[in-house]
C-alpha positions in Angstrom: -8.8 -10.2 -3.1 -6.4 -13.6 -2.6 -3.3 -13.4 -0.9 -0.7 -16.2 -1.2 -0.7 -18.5 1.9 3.0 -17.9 1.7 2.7 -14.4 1.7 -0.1 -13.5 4.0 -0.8 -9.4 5.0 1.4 -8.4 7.9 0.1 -5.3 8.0 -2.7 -2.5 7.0 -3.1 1.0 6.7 -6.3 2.6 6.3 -6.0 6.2 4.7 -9.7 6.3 3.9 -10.7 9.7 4.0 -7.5 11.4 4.1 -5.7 13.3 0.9 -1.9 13.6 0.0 0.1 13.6 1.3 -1.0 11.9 4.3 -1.8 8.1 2.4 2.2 7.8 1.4 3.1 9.1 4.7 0.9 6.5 6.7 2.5 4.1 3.9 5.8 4.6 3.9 5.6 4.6 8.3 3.8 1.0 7.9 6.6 -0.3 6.1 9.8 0.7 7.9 8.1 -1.4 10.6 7.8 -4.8 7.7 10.7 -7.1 7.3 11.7 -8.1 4.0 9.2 -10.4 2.3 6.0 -9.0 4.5 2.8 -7.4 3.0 1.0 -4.0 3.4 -2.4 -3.5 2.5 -3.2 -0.1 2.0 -6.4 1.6 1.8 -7.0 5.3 0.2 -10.2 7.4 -1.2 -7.9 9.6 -2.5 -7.5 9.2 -6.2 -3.6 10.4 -5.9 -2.7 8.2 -4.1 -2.9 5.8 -6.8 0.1 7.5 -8.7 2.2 8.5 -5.3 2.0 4.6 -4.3 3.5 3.4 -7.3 6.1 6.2 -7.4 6.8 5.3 -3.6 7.5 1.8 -4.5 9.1 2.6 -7.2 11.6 5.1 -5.3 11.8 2.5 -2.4 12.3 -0.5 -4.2 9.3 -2.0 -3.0 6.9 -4.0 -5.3 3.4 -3.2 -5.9 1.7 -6.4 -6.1 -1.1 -5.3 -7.2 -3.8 -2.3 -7.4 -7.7 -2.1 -7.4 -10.3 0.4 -7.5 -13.8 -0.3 -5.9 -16.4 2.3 -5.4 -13.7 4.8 -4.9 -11.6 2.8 -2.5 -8.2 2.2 -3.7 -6.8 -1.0 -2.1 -2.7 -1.1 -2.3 -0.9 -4.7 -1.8 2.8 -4.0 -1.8 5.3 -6.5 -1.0 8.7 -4.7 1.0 11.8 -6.0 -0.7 
């Protein structure tokens, strides 16, 4: 993955191995730490945490830059508005 130069990852969370609703908890902790404008990379095994990401962004007002899937890692880049 490629991350802007202007908008580099401030911070990670790795929720490998963990199930809901531990992956939004550890994501939502991560980002009352951010400043507007940062990035979060999150990283999940846990397939529900595709659907409780975007509903936590969504609900937050965060943006979910983007979403990928590779051999069952889900990698979260979300952007804190």
């Amino acid at each position: 993955m490629t991350v802007s130069i202007t908008n580099p990852v401030s911070a990670e969370v790795d929720a490998t191995g963990l199930s809901c609703p531990l992956p939004v908890l550890k994501t939502r902790n991560a980002m009352k730490k951010l400043t507007t404008g940062e990035m979060l990379r999150v990283c999940s095994t846990d397939h529900g945490s595709v659907k409780d990401i975007e509903s936590f962004c969504n609900q937050t007002g965060n943006d979910l830059v983007s979403t990928k899937e590779e051999a069952g890692t889900y990698e979260f880049l979300i952007r804190k508005s």
